[in-house]
VOGU-3710 file (C-alpha; in Angstrom, 3 decimals, decimal comma):
1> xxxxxxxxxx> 70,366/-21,386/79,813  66,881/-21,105/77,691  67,505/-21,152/74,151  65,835/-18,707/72,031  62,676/-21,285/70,217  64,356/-20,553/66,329  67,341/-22,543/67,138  67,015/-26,156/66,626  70,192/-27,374/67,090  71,164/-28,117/70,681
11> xxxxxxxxxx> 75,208/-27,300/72,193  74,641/-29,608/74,751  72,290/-32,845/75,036  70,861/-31,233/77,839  69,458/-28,414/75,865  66,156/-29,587/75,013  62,399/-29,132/76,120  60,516/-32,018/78,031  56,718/-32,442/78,101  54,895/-33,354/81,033
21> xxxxxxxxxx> 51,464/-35,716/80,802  49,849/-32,603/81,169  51,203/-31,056/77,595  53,017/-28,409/80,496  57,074/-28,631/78,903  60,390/-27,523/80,651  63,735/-26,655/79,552  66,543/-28,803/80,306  66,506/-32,842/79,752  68,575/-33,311/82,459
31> xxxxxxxxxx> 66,609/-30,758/85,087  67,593/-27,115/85,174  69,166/-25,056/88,237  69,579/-21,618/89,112  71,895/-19,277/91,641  70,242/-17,215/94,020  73,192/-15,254/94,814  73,175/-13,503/98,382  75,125/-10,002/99,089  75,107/-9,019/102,488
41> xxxxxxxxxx> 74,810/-5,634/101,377  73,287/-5,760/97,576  70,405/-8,225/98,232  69,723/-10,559/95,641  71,148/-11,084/91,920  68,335/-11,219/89,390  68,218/-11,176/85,815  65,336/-9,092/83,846  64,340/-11,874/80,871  64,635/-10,860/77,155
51> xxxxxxxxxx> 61,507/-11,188/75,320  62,117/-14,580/73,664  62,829/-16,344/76,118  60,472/-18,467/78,238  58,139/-15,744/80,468  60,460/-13,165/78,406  60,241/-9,348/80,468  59,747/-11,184/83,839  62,969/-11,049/86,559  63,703/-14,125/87,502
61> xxxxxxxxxx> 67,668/-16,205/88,650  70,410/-16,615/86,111  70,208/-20,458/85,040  69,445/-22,735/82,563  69,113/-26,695/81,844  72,165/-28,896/83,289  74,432/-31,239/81,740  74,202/-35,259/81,986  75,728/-36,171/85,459  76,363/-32,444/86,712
71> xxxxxxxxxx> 75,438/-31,547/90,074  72,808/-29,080/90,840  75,342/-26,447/92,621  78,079/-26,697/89,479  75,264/-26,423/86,873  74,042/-23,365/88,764  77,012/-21,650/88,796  77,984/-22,627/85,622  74,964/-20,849/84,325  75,693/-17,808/86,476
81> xxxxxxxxxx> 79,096/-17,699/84,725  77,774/-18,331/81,049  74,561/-15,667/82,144  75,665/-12,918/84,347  79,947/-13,279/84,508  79,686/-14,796/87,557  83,239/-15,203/88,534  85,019/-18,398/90,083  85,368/-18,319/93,725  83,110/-15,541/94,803
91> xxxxxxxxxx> 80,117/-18,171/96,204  79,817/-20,230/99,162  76,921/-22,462/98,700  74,256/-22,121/101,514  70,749/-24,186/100,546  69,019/-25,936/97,948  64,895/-25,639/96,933  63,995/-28,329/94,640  60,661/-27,895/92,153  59,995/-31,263/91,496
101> xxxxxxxxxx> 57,475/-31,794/88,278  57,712/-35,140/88,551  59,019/-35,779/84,785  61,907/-32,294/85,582  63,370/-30,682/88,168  64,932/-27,257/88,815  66,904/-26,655/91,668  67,616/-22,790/93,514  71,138/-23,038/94,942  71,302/-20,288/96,991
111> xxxxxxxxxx> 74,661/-19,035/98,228  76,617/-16,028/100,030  78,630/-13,957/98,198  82,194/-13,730/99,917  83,795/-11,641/97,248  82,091/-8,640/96,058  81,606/-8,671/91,962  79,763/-6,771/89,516  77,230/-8,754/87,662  78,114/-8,564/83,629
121> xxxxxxxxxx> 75,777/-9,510/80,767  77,674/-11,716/78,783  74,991/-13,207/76,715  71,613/-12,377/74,914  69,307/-13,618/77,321  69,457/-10,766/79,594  67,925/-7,178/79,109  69,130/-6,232/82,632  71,586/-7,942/85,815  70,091/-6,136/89,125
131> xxxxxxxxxx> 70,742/-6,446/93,122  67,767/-5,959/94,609  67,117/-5,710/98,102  65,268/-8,811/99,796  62,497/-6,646/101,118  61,943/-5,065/97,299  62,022/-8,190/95,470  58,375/-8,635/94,896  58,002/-5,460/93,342  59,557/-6,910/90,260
141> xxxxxxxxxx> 57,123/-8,554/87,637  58,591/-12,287/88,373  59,233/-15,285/86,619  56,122/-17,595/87,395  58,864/-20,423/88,978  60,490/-18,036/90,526  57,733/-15,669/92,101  55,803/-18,957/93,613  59,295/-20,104/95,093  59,988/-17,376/96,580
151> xxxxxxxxxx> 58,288/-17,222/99,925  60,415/-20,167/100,551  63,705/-18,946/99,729  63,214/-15,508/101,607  62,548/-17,253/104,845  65,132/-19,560/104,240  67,420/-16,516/104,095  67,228/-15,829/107,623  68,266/-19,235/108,748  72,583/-20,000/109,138
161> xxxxxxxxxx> 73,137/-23,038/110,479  76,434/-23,944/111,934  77,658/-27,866/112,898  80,509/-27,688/115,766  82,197/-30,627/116,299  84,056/-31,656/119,518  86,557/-33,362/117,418  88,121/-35,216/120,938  84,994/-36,932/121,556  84,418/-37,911/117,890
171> xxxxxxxxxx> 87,869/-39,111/117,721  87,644/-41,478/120,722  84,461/-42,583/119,832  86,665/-44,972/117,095  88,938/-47,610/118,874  91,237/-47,387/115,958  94,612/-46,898/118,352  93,897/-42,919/117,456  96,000/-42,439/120,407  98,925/-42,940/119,431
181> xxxxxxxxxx> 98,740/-40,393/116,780  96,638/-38,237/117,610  97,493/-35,237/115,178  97,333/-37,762/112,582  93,398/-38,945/113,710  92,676/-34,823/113,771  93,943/-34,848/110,377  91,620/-37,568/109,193  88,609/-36,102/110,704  89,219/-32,828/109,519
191> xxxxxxxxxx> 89,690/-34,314/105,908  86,195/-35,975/106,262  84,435/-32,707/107,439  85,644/-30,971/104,551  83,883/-33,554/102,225  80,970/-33,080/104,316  81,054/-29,154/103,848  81,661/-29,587/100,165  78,672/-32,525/99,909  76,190/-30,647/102,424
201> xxxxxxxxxx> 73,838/-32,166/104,625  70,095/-33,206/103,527  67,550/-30,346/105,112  65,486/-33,421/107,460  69,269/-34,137/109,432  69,215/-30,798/110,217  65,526/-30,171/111,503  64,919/-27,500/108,700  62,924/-27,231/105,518  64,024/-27,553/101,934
211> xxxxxxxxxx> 66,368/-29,617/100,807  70,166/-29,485/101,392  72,139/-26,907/103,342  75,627/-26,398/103,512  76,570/-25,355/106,985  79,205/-24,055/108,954  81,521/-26,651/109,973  83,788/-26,010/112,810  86,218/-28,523/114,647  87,188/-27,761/117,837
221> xxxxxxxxxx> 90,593/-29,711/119,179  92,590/-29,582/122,304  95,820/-31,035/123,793  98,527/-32,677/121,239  95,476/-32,384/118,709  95,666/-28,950/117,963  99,076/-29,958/115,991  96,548/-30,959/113,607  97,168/-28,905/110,090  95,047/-26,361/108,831
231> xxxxxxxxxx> 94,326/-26,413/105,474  92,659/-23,609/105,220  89,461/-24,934/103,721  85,724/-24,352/104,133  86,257/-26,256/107,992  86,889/-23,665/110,727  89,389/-25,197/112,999  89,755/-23,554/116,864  92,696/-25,059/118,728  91,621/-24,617/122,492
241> xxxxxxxxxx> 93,944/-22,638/124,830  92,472/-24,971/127,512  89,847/-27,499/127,874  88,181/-28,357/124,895  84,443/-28,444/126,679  84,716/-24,694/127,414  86,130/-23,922/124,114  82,801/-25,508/122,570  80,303/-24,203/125,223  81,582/-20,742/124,561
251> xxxxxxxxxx> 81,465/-21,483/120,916  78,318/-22,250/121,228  76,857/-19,902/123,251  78,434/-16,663/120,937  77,138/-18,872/117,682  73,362/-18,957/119,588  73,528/-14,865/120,566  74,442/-14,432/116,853  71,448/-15,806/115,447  73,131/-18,895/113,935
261> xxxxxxxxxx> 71,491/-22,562/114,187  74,245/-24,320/116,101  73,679/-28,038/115,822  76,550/-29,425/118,485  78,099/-33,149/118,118  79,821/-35,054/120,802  78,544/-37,971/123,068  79,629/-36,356/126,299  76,171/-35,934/128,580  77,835/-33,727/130,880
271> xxxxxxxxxx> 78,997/-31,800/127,834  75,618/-32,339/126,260  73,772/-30,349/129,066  76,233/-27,396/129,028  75,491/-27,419/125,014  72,131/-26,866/125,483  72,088/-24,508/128,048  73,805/-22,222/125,684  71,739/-22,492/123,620  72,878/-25,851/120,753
281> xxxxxxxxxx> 71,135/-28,783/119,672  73,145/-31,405/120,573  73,386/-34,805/118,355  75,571/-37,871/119,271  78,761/-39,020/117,338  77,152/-42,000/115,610  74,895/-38,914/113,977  77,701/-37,250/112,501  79,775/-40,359/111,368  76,303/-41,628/109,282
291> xxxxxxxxxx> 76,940/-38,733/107,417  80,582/-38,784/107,077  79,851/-42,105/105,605  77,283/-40,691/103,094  80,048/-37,895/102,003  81,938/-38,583/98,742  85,176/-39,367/100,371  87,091/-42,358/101,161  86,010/-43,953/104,153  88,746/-43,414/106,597
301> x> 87,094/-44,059/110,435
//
């Protein structure tokens, strides 16, 4: 949130400029971050800039500095909230784009709106909340940060990316005596993928630009797995009627012919060719686990 220049005293430590070597200063001691929310049918949220604020009159993404030890996707849509009424719950986060200054950062997180809402102004740093189109965008005077970001971001609209996991071969890859249990090892995994989805995955793992996406997860299980339970969480579980190969090459396939980025994992070659056929990138188990590992979560395989 930019603070209008007549009020000194800060409501959060965070609230304050910093000045770069170059004299060039930012708002936000602790970095800044903004939401780029994404309507499938409204375009883009932006927010028309009072006049006192920094590049006041330009349209630019509701935001503002962060707090000490806040993540870039809560202080985004915490600013959303404070900026434009953002409700709780409507977002799925999709990718980050990182400015980096070099003394300050601000960070786009970009996500899809699941739950249609109407944008409120609910403070006085915004003359106007719009949706705009993606193809009318740069008609809009824009915020400097924003206009020279934006290339980026708009291309990086058209990519979904989708991990699906062929949970039997990730499983077995672990010679933990999973079979005896092997609802139980489902379980597990599943747990883990959902503090994957909720951590995302650096932008290099993934073979794509920018920072950090948060893809599609889904777990694909067969046999006594698929008593595995479904929490209901941002992990798409499939329970296949049959063999879990087919389940994932069909998966795959109907993931490709929708335009989605399907990154496969499993360490089956036979499997492996089928994957790509249809249309995947395939990566081995040891892949995925490194970054189950990196996930905030107890480490459980």
């Amino acid at each position: 949130m930019t603070r209008h220049p007549l009020d000194s005293q800060p409501r959060d430590p965070g609230d304050a400029w910093v000045e770069a070597p170059n004299g060039a200063r930012y708002w936000g001691r602790f970095g800044a971050a903004g939401l780029l929310a994404v309507d499938p049918v409204r375009g883009v949220l932006l927010q028309h800039r009072v006049g006192w604020s920094h590049f006041g009159g330009t349209w630019g993404l509701p935001g503002g500095a962060m707090h000490q030890g806040e993540s870039a996707v809560c202080g985004a849509l915490r600013e959303a909230q404070e900026e434009a009424g953002v409700p709780n719950g409507v977002m799925v986060p999709r990718f980050t784009h990182v400015f980096d200054a070099g003394v300050w950062t601000y960070t786009t997180v970009a996500g899809d709106v699941v739950a249609p809402f109407a944008p409120e102004i609910t403070d006085p740093e915004s003359l106007a909340l719009e949706w705009v189109p993606v193809d009318q965008v740069d008609d809009k005077p824009l915020h400097p940060g924003f206009g020279a970001a934006w290339p980026a971001l708009r291309d990086a609209l058209s990519v979904r990316p989708v991990l699906l996991i062929d949970a039997a071969n990730v499983v077995g890859s672990v010679p933990n005596r999973w079979w005896k249990d092997r609802v139980a090892a489902a379980d597990n995994l599943y747990a883990r993928l959902e503090a994957l989805a909720a951590s995302g995955v650096a932008s290099g793992e993934l073979g794509l630009g920018l920072q950090q996406w948060f893809p599609a997860i889904v777990m694909v299980t067969e046999g006594k797995a698929n008593g595995v339970c479904d929490a209901a969480g941002r992990v798409m579980l499939v329970r296949a009627n049959g063999a879990g190969d087919d389940e994932l090459v069909f998966r795959a396939t109907d993931f490709a012919a929708a335009g989605l980025r399907v990154t496969a994992v499993t360490s089956d070659r036979a499997l492996t060719g089928r994957l790509e056929q249809a249309g995947a990138d395939v990566r081995g188990v040891s892949w995925l686990k490194r970054l189950l590992d990196q996930a905030p979560a107890t480490r459980l395989m």
